[in-house]
C-alpha positions as CSV (number, residue, x, y, z in Angstrom):
1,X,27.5,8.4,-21.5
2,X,29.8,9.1,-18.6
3,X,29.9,7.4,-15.5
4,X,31.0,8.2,-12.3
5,X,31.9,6.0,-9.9
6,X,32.3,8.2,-6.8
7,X,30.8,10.8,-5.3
8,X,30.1,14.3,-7.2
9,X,30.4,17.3,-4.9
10,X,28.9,20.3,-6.9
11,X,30.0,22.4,-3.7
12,X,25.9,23.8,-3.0
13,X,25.6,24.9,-6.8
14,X,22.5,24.3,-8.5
15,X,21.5,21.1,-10.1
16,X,19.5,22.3,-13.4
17,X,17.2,20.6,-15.2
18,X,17.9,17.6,-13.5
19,X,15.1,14.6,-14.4
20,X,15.3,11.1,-12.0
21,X,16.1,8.1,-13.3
22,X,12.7,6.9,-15.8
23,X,12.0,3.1,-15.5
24,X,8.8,1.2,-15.9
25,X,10.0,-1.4,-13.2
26,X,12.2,-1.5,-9.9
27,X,16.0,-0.7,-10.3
28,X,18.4,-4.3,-9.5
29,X,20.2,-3.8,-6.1
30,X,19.4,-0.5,-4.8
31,X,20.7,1.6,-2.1
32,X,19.2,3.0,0.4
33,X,18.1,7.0,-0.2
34,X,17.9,5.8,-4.2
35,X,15.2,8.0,-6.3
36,X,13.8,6.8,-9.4
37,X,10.6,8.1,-11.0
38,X,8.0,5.0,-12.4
39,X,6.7,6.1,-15.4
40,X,4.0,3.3,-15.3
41,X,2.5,5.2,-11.9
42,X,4.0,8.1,-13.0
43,X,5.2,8.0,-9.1
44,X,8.4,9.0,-7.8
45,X,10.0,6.2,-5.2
46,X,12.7,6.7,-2.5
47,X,14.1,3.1,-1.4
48,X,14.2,3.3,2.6
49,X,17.2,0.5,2.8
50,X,14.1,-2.0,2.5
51,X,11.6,-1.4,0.5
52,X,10.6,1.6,-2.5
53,X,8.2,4.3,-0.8
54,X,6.6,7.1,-3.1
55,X,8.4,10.2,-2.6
56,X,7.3,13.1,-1.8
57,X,3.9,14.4,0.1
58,X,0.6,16.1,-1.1
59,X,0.3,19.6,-1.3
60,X,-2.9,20.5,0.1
61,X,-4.4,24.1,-0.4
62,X,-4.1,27.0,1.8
63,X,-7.3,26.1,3.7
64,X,-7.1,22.4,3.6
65,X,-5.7,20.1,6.4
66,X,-3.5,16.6,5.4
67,X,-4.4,13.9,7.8
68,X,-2.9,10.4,7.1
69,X,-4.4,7.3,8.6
70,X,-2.0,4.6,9.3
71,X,-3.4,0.9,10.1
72,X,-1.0,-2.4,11.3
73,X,-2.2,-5.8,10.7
74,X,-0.2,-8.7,12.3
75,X,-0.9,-12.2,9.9
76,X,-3.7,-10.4,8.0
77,X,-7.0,-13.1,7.1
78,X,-10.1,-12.8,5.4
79,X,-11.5,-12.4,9.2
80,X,-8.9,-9.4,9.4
81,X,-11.8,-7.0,8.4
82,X,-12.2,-3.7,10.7
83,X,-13.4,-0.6,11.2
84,X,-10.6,1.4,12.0
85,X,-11.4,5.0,12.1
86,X,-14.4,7.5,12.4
87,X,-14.1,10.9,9.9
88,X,-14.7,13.9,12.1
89,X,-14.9,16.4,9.0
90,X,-16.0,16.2,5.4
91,X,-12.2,14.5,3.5
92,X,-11.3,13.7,0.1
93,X,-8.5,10.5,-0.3
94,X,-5.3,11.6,-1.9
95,X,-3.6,8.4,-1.9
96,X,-3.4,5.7,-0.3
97,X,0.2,3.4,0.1
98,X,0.7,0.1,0.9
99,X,3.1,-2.4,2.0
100,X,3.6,-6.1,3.0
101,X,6.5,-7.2,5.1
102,X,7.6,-10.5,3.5
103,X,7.0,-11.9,0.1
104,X,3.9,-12.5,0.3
105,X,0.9,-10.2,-1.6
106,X,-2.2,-9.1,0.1
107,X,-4.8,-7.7,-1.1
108,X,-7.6,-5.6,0.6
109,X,-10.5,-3.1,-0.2
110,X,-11.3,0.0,2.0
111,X,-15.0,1.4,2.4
112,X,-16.5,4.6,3.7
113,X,-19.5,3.4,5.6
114,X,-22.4,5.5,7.3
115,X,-23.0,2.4,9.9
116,X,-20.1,0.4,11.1
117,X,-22.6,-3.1,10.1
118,X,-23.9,-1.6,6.2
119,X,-22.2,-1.8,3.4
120,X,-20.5,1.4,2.2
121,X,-18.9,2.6,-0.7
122,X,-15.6,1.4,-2.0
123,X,-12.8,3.9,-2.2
124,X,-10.9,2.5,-5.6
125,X,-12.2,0.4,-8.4
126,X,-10.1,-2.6,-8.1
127,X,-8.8,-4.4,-4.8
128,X,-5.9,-2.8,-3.7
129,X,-2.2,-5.1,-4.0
130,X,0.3,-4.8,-0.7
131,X,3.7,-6.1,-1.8
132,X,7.2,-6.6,-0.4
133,X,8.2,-3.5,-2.8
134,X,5.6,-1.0,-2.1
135,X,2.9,0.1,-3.8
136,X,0.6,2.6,-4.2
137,X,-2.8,3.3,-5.6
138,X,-4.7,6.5,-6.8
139,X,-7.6,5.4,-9.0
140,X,-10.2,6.1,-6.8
141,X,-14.0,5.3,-7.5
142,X,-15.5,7.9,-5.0
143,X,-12.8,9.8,-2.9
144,X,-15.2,12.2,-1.2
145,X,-15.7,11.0,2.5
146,X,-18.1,12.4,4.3
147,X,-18.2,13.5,8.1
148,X,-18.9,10.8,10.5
149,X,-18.4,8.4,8.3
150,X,-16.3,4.9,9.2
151,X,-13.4,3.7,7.1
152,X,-14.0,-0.1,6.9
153,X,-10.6,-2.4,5.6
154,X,-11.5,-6.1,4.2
155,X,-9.3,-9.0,3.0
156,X,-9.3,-10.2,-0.2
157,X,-9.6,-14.1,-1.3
158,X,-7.6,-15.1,-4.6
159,X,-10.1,-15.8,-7.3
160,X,-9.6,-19.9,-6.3
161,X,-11.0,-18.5,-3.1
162,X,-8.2,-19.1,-0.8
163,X,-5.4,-17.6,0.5
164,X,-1.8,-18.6,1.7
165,X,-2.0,-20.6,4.6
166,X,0.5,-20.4,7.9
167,X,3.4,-22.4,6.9
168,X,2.3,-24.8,9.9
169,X,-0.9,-25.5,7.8
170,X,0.7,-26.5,4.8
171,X,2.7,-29.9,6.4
172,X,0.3,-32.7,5.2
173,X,0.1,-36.4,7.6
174,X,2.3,-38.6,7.4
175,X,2.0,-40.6,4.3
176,X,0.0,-38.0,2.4
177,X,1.6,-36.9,-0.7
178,X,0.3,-32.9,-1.1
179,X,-0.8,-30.4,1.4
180,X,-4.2,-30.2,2.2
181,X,-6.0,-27.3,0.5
182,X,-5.7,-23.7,2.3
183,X,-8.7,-23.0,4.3
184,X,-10.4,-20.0,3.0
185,X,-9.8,-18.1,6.7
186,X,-5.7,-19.0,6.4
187,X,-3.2,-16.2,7.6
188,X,-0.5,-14.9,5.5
189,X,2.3,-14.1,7.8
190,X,3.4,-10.8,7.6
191,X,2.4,-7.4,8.5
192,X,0.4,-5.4,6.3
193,X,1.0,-1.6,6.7
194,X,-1.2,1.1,5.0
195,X,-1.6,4.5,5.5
196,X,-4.3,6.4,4.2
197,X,-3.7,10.1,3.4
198,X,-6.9,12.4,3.0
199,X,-7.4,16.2,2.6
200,X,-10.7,18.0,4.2
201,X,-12.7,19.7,2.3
């Protein structure tokens, strides 16, 4: 297979047929503006010179509006839950990406609630994951939201019902051996990013 090790200039012809890179997990060392297509997710991803973002944006219809919602979360905890916005017209989630600035993973569920203090619906089967890479999630249990509805985000515990603790937390006493155990309301230090993108209907 040839390989080039500078760059091709096809002076503004065509590229035909052309099909990105297939790989069921990250490339080693990329670059940033690097395109490879996951065939797991069956996902495109564009590496940002920090982390691998999907590529490429919904297509809504000719009558339909795209409107992304975008939430930060400083040191996310299990007392991190929100509501964070209110739906002013009937929307259907396209996806929703996700990403967590250090090494750390988070994982969170988002609701569509009529009242702001009952218990909604959630919007994908399984908890969602935020990672250092990037990630993104499209198996949605119920996308439809309707009008006037609230968008509700929640923490996740681990199943040993904890979660990482501020690094100042894990330092035991003097003389102790082990760290105490995480309290079930620790921080994990980072910021958690997710944007939300939704079509109405």
């Amino acid at each position: 297979m040839p390989s080039f090790k500078s760059n091709l200039d096809i002076q503004q012809n065509q590229l035909l047929n052309a099909v990105l890179h297939t790989l069921r997990d990250l490339p080693e060392n990329p670059v940033a503006g690097q395109l490879y297509y996951n065939e797991g997710k069956q996902t495109a991803y564009l590496y940002n010179g920090s982390w691998w973002m999907p590529w490429g944006e919904y297509s809504a219809g000719p009558t339909q509006q795209t409107n992304q919602y975008i939430l930060n979360i400083a040191n996310p905890s299990i007392k991190s839950s929100m509501v964070f916005v209110r739906l002013h017209d009937n929307q259907d989630v396209v996806r929703i990406d996700s990403h967590f600035s250090t090494g750390s993973m988070v994982n969170f569920n988002i609701e569509s609630r009529s009242s702001v203090n009952e218990k909604g619906f959630l919007l994908t089967d399984n908890p969602i994951q935020a990672v250092y890479e990037g990630t993104e999630t499209t198996a949605f249990a119920n996308s439809s939201l309707p009008k006037d509805d609230w968008l509700y985000l929640e923490i996740v515990q681990k199943d040993d019902g904890t979660i990482v603790p501020k690094e100042e937390e894990q330092a035991g006493l003097p003389g102790e051996t082990e760290p105490p155990a995480a309290t079930t309301d620790s921080e994990i230090l980072g910021l958690l990013t997710i944007t939300i993108t939704c079509v109405t209907t």
